[in-house]
Structure formats: C-alpha cells, structure tokens
C-alpha positions in Angstrom: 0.0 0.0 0.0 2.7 2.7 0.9 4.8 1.8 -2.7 1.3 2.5 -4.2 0.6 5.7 -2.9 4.0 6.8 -3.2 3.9 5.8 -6.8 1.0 8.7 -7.2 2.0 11.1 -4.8 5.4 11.5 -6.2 4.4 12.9 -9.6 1.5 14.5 -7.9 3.8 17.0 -5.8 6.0 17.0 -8.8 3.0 19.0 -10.5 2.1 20.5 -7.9 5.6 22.7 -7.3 5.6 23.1 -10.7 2.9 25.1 -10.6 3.3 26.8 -7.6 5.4 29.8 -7.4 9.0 29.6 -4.6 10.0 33.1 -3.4 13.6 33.2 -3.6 14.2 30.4 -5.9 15.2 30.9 -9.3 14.0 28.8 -12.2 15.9 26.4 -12.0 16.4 25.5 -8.8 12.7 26.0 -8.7 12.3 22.7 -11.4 14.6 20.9 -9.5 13.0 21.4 -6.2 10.0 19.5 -7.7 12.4 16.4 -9.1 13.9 16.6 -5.8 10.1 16.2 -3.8 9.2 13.0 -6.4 12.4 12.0 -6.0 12.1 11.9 -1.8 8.9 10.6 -1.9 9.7 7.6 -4.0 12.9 7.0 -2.1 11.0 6.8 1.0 8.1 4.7 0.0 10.4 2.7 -1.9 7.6 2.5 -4.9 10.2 1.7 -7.1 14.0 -0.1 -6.9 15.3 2.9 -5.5 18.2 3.1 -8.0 15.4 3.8 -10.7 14.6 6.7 -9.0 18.2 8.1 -8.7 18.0 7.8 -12.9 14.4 9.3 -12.5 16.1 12.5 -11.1 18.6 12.6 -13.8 16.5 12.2 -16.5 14.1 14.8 -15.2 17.0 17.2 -14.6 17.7 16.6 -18.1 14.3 16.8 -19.8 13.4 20.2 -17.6 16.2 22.0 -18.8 18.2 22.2 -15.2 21.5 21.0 -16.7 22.8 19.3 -20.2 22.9 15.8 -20.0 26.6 15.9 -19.8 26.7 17.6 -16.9 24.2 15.8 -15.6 25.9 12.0 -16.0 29.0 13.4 -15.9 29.0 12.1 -11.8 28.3 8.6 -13.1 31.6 8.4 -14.1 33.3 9.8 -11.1 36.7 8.3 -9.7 34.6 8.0 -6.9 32.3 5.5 -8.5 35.2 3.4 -9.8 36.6 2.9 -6.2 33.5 1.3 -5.8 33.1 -0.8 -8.5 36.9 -2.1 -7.5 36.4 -2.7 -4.4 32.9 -4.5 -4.7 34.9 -7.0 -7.3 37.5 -8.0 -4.7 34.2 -8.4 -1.7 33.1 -10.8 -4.5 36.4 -12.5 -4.6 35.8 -13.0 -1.1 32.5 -15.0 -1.4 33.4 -16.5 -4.9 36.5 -18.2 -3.0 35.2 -19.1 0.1 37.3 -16.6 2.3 34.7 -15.4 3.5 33.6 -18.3 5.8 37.0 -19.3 6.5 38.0 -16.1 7.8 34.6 -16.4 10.1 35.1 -19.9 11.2 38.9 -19.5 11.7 37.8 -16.8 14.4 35.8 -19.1 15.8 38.0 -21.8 16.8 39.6 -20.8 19.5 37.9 -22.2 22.4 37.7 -18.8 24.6 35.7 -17.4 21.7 32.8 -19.1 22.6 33.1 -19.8 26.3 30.4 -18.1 27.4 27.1 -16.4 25.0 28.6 -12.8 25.9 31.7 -14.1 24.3 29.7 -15.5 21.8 28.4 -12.4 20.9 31.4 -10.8 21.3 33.1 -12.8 18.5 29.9 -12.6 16.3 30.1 -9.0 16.3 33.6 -8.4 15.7 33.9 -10.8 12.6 30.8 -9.6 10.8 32.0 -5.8 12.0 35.4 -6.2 10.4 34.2 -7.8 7.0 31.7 -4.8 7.0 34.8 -2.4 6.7 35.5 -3.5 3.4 32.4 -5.4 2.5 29.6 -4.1 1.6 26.9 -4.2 5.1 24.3 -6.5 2.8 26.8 -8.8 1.6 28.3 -9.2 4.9 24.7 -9.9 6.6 23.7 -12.3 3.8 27.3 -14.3 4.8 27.0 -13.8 8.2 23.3 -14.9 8.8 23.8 -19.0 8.1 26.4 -19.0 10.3 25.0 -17.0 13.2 22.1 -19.3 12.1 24.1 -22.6 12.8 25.6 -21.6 15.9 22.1 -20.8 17.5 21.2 -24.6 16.0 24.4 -26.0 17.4 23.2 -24.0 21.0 19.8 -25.0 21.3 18.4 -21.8 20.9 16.6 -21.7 17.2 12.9 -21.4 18.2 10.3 -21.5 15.4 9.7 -18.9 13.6 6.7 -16.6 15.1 7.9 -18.1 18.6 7.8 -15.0 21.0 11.4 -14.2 22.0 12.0 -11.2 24.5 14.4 -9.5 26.3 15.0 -11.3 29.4 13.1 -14.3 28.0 15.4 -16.5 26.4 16.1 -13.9 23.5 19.9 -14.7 23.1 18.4 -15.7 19.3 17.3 -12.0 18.7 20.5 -10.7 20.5 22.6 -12.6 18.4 20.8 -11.7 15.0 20.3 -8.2 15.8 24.2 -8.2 16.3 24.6 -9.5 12.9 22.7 -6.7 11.3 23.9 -4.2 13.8 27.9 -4.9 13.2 27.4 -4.7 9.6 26.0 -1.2 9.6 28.8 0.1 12.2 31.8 -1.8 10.5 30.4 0.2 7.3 31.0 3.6 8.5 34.9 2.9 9.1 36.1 2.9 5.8 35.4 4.6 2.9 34.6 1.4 0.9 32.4 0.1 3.7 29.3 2.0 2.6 28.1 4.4 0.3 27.4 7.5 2.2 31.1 7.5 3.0 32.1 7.8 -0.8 29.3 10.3 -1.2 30.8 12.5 2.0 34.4 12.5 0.7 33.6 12.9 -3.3 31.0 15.8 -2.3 33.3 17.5 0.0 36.2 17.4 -2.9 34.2 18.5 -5.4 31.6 20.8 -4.0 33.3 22.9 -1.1 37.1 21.8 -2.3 37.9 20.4 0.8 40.4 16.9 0.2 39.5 13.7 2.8 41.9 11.3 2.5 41.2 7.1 2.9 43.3 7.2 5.8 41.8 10.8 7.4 38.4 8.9 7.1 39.6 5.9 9.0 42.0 8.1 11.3 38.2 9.4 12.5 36.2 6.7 11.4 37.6 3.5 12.8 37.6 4.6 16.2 33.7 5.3 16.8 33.0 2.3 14.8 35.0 0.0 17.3 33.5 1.9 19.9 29.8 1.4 18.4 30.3 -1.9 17.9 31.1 -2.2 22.0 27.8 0.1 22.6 25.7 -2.8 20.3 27.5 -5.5 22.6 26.4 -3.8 25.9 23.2 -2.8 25.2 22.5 -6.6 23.4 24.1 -8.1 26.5 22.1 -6.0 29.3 18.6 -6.3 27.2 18.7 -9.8 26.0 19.9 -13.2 28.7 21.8 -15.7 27.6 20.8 -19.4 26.7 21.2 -21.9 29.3 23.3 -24.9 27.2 27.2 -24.7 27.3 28.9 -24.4 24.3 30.3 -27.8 23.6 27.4 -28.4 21.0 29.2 -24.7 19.1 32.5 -26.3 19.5 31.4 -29.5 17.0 29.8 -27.2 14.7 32.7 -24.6 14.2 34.8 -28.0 13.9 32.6 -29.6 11.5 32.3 -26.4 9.2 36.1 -26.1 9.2 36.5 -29.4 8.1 34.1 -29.0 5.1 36.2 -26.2 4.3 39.1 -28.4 3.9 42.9 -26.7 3.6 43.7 -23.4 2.3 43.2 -23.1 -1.3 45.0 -21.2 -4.1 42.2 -19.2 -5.0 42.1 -18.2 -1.5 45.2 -17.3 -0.8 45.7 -15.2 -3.7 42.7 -12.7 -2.9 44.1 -12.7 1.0 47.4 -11.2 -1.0 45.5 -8.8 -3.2 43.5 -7.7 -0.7 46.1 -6.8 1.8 48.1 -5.1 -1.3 45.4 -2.9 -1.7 44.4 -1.9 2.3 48.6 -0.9 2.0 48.1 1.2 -0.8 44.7 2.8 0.2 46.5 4.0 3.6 50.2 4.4 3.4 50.0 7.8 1.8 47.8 9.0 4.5 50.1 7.8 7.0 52.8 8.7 5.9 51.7 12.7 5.3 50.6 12.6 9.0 54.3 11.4 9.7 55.7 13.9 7.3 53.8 16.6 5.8 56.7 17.5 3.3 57.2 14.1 2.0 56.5 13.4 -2.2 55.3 9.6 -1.5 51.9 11.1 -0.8 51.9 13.5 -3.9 53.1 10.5 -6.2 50.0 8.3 -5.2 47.9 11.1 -5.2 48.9 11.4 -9.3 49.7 7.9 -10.2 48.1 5.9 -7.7 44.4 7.4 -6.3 41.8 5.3 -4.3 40.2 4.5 -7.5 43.3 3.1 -9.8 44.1 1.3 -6.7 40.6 -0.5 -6.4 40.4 -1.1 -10.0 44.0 -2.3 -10.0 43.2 -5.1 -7.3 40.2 -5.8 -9.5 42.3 -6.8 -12.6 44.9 -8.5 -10.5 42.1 -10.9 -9.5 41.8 -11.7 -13.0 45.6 -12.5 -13.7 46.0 -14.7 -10.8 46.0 -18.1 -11.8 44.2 -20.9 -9.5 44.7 -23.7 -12.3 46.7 -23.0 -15.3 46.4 -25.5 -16.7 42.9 -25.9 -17.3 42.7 -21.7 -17.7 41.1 -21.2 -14.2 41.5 -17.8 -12.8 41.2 -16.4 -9.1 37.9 -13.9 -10.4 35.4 -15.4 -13.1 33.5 -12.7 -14.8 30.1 -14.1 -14.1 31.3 -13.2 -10.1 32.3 -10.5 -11.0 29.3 -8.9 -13.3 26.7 -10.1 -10.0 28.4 -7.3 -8.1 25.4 -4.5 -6.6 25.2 -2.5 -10.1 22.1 -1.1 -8.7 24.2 1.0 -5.4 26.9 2.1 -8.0 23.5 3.1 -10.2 22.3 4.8 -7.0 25.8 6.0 -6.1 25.9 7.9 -9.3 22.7 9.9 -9.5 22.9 10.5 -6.0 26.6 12.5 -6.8 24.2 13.9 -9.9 21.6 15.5 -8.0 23.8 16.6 -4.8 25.8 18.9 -7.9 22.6 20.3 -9.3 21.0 21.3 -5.8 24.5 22.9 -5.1 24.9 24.4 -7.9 21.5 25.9 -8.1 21.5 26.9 -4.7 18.4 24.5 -3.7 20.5 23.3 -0.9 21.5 26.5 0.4 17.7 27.5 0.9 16.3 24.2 2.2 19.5 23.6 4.6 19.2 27.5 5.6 15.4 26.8 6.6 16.0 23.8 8.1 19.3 25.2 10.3 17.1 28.4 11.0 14.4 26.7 12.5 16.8 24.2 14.5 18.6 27.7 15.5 22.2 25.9 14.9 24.6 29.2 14.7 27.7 27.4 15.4 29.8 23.9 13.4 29.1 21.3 16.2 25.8 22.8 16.7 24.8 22.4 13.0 26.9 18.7 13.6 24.5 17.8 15.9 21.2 18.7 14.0 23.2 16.8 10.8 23.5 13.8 13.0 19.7 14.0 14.2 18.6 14.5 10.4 20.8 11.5 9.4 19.6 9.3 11.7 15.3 10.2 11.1 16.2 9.7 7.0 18.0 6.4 7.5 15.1 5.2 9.6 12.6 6.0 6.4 14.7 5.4 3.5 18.2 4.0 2.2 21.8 5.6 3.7 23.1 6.3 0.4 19.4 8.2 -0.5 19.8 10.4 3.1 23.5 11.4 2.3 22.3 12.4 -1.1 20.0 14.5 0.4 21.9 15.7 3.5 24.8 15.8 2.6 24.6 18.7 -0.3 22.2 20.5 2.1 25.2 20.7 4.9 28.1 21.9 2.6 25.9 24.6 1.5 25.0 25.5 5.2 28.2 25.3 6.1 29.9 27.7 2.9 27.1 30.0 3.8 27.8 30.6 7.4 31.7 30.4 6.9 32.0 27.1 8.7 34.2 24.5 8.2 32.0 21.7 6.5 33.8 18.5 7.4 32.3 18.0 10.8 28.6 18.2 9.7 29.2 16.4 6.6 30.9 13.5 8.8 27.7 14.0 10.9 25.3 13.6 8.9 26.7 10.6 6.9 27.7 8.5 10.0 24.2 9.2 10.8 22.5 8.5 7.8 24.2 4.3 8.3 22.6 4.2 11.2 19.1 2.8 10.6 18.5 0.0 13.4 14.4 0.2 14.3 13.0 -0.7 11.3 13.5 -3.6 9.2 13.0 -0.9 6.4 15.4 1.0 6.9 18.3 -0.8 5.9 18.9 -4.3 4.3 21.0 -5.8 6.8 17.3 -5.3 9.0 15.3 -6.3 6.0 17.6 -9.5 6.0 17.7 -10.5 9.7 14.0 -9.8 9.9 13.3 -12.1 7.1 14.5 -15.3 9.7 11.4 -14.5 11.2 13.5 -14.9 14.8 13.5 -11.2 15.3 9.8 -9.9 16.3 9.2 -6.5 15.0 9.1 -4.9 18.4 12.0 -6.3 19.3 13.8 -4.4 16.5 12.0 -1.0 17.1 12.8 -1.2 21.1 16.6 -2.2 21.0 17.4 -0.1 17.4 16.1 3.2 19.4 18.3 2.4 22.3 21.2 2.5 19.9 19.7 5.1 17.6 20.1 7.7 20.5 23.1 6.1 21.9 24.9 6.2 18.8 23.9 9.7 17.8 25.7 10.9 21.3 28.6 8.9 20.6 28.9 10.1 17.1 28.8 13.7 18.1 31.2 13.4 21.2 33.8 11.5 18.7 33.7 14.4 16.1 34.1 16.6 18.6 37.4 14.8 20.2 38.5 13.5 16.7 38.6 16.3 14.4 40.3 19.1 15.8 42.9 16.8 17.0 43.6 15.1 13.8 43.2 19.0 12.0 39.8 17.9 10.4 38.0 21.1 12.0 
C-alpha cells in the first residue's frame, strides 16, 4: 500500500511545485526542487527499486532544462564511482573463493571465543564488523546470517519462527541476530569502501566545497567510533537480551565440522588474502605517511599515479591474472562473479553524486538547509553537527543511507559555505548518521535481512534499534568533537 501511494503522490507534488510559485528560488532550482520532492517521496516509499529513481532525477534534470545531460551524467563516471566498483569486485572474490567463511570460522576456533554467550556475541560481532569495513553491510549480513544461524542450532536456541522471543526471556536468538545486522551497519561507517554515504561524503566534500579527505583521514576518524559502536551494540544486546542456558560444547562440534568441510587453504584463497592486503597498503600508506611527514613526495606521487580508484580497479584486474589452475585456464575472479556485483548501489551511487551537484549548484541546498538550520537555530559547526546527526539518523530510519547522504549531505556543505563554517564535521555527521538505521526492518537491508529469519519480532527491532539510535547519535557527536580538531579535520 505505501509503494502505491508513493507511486501517485510523487508525480502528484511534482506538479504540484511546478505550478506553484517559490519566493527566492530561481528557475531552475525551482524545477529541480519538484524532481527533488518525487524524488524523496519515492525513495522513501520505496515505490520503485530505489536506483530507478536516482536515474528518474537525472532524467528529469535533463528533460526540464536544469542542466545538459553531460553535466548531468557526468557524476556517473566519477573516480569516486570506480573505487566502488573495484572494491565490490575483490568483496566478491571474497564470497566466490570461500574466504569469506574461512576467515569467520577461523575466528571461531579458539575455544575462549565461545566460552560463554557474551563471548559468543562478542566474536559474532567483531567478525561480521570487520568484514563490514570492506564489504559491503548486505553482503556481509547475507554471509554472516547462516552462520549466526548454525551456531544458534548448534546451541539449542533456534525457536520457530513466530515463537515469542523477548528481552530477558530467552532472546539470546534476537540478540545474536540483531548483532549481525547491527555490526554490519557500524563496520560500514569505518572505511570509505564500507558503505556508500562515505564515498558520497568525501567525493562531495572534494568536489563541492574543495575540501580533500583522505582514505586514511576517514579511518583516522572513522575507525575509532566504529569500534567503539560496535562495543555500545555488545552492551546494550548483552544488558537487554539473557543468555541461553546450554554450554557451548554443541558450538565447539559445529565450528569444527564447518572447518573441516572447508578443507585446507586453497589457491584461490590465498591469492585474494594477498590482493586484498596489497590494496588496504596502498589505500592507507600515503595517508600515514603525510601525517608522519607533511613534506614528503610519497603522498603526492599516489595522489597522481596511484588514487583510491586506480588502486581498487587495480586489485580488480589483479584478481583476473592470478592463476588458480593454469592449466585448465582457471583464474582467481570469473567474470560471471564479477558482473553479479550490486550495479544497482553504484547506479544509485551515481545519481545520488548527480543531483547533490545540481542542488549545489543551483543553490536549492542552500535554501532548504538554511530553513531547516534556522528553524533548529544551529549558529555554530558542532551545533549544526549535531542537528546533521539527528537528520541522518530520522532519513535512514525511512529510507536507504546512500538516498539520506544524497540528500543531507549537499544540504550541509551549503550551510556550512554559507555561514563560513568548516564543512567537514557536519558532513561527517550527517553521513555517520544516515548508516545508522537500526528500528525498522525498512530501513536498511542488513534489517530487511535478519528480519526475514522471522526470529527477530518486529518490536523487538523498534525497542533495541532506538536504544542504539540515540546512543549512537551521542557517541557520534562526542567523537567528532574529540577526533577532528585533534587530527586537523575542524
């Protein structure tokens, strides 16, 4: 019912706008403030894939006269857009060769692991958080759920599906899935290849308010309040939710049994653990080594010969060289894994750049974000940080991250230019806050995709995500302010 009226109301207030005259706007940022509304409202109704609607925008921009169309799809082709596309090829390497659950089940091993369900937990979280950094958070959910799936089995602790599972009331099942989900979204907001919004963040703060972040300044502020949200999931999953009552001996045969299916290392496997190290190296020593010396050409030389992107799309082709069995002409990448990468994010990615550019440029962002900031009565950067952070958070509650950083995200920068404020805090605001979605199984697909088990009740979801919403908002804030004055971000 909600795609269907969405699917009306969206043109509806299209025409409407149209129509209607905006004091202060000019023409074009008039037309664009009506593809922006349909835009919105399908994005949050969802009556369409919401990558169609990103191309809906451009096409509109197009046809209404906003911008040429080369201006227009000139974003889909961004550097940015290509770091993507590299680094989603070597997360399918990952899956294609089996890594994946070898890295998880290596983890799990070790008896102390899984001593007790806190630990349990514990190691749950910090596997499916650190694939999330450089995995995409559905991917990593869609791994991760058969095996946190097994382990309840191997614990006694599946109930049926519709059971009712509480907290306090043997709801170590929800705990554990809702850790899956939440660990994925949180591991996504420490690199910039974990999740879109971070790509939008850093190509929109280059390209619109010429301000450079570097992969390793995003994970110099990043990483930290990621591991630290991950322990705020952990504590508040731990105090809500009690633990099952069965040892875990029964977890013990299962990780064993899984390993041994798994068999010994193979070469396929080996030779994406080498690629993909290569390219974490290559992605960070140039930050690092500017922060150890400012004057030193390393830094300049990647920045010309080796960015982000070349780097990605480097690793890509490298996973097509790499021989598993020459012989026979078997490589460590097939093209059919690699053409089932998430074409519809990149799709999304692309138009989202696209119509961030137009509102800039037209000045639609500067009016809507001056409105919003005047009625919030934000006159200084953290206390424009914070209402980015609040924003964040409501969109990715009713619609996709990478949809509430296209919105925000322009908004902010334009804010920010227009009071003299240094735009890096509240962009990092609002995009850390636009990942973090956890009430509604809506709001992102790691929820859609624990939900589906039908082990996590609804309410369940809504009560525990708001804990963390608010939680993580505060955190997110606090860090910012800590991080970026000390690293020279603000």
């Amino acid at each position: 019912l909600k795609g269907l009226i969405g699917l009306a109301l969206g043109p509806l207030l299209f025409v409407v706008l149209l129509a209607l005259p905006l004091d202060g706007l000019a023409p074009r940022a008039h037309r664009l403030a009506a593809v922006f509304t349909w835009a919105v409202v399908y994005w949050v109704t969802e009556a369409v894939p919401v990558p169609v609607t990103a191309v809906l925008a451009s096409v509109l921009s197009v046809l209404l006269g906003i911008a040429p169309a080369h201006a227009v799809l000139a974003p889909y082709g961004d550097p940015i857009i290509f770091l993507f596309i590299g680094s989603f090829m070597l997360a399918a390497a990952f899956q294609e060769t089996g890594l994946d659950r070898r890295v998880a089940f290596t983890l799990l091993r070790f008896p102390w692991t899984t001593r007790t369900p806190a630990r349990v937990l514990a190691t749950l979280g910090v596997i499916t958080w650190a694939m999330s950094l450089w995995m995409s958070n559905t991917a990593t959910t869609a791994i991760m759920l058969p095996v946190g799936l097994g382990i309840l089995k191997s614990m006694g602790e599946t109930p049926s599906p519709g059971t009712p599972r509480t907290a306090g009331h043997g709801g170590f099942s929800v705990a554990l899935l809702l850790m899956l989900t939440w660990a994925s979204s949180t591991g996504g907001i420490g690199t910039p290849v974990g999740s879109p919004p971070n790509l939008i963040a850093i190509s929109m703060l280059r390209e619109l308010a010429g301000r450079r972040v570097t992969f390793f300044d995003w994970m110099s502020v990043a990483l930290p309040m990621a591991l630290l949200m991950l322990g705020l999931c952990w504590v508040i999953l731990t105090l809500r939710y009690g633990g099952p009552t069965r040892s875990g001996v029964d977890l013990q045969r299962h990780v064993a049994a899984e390993r041994a299916r798994l068999g010994p290392w193979r070469r396929g496997e080996a030779n994406v653990a080498a690629v993909f190290v290569l390219a974490v190296i290559l992605w960070v020593l140039p930050g690092a080594t500017a922060m150890i010396s400012p004057q030193a050409t390393l830094p300049r030389f990647f920045e010309r010969h080796l960015p982000e992107a070349i780097v990605a799309l480097g690793a890509a082709v490298l996973l097509f060289l790499l021989p598993t069995d020459l012989r026979r002409g078997k490589f460590t990448l097939t093209w059919r894994g690699a053409v089932g990468i998430d074409w519809g994010t990149i799709l999304l990615f692309g138009g989202g750049l696209s119509l961030g550019k137009l509102m800039f440029e037209t000045k639609l962002a500067e009016a809507v974000g001056t409105a919003v900031v005047r009625a919030a009565g934000a006159d200084s950067v953290w206390a424009l940080t914070a209402v980015a952070i609040v924003l964040g958070i409501v969109l990715s509650e009713t619609s996709s991250n990478t949809a509430s950083a296209s919105m925000l995200v322009p908004t902010i920068i334009a804010v920010a230019a227009g009071s003299a404020m240094n735009p890096i805090p509240p962009v990092l605001g609002a995009t850390l806050g636009a990942s973090f979605g956890f009430m509604l199984p809506v709001s992102t697909p790691p929820n859609a995709i624990v939900y589906g088990s039908g082990l996590v009740p609804l309410k369940e979801m809504m009560t525990s995500g708001i804990w963390l919403d608010v939680t993580g908002g505060i955190l997110i804030w606090v860090g910012l302010r800590v991080l970026c004055p000390l690293l020279g971000l603000a």
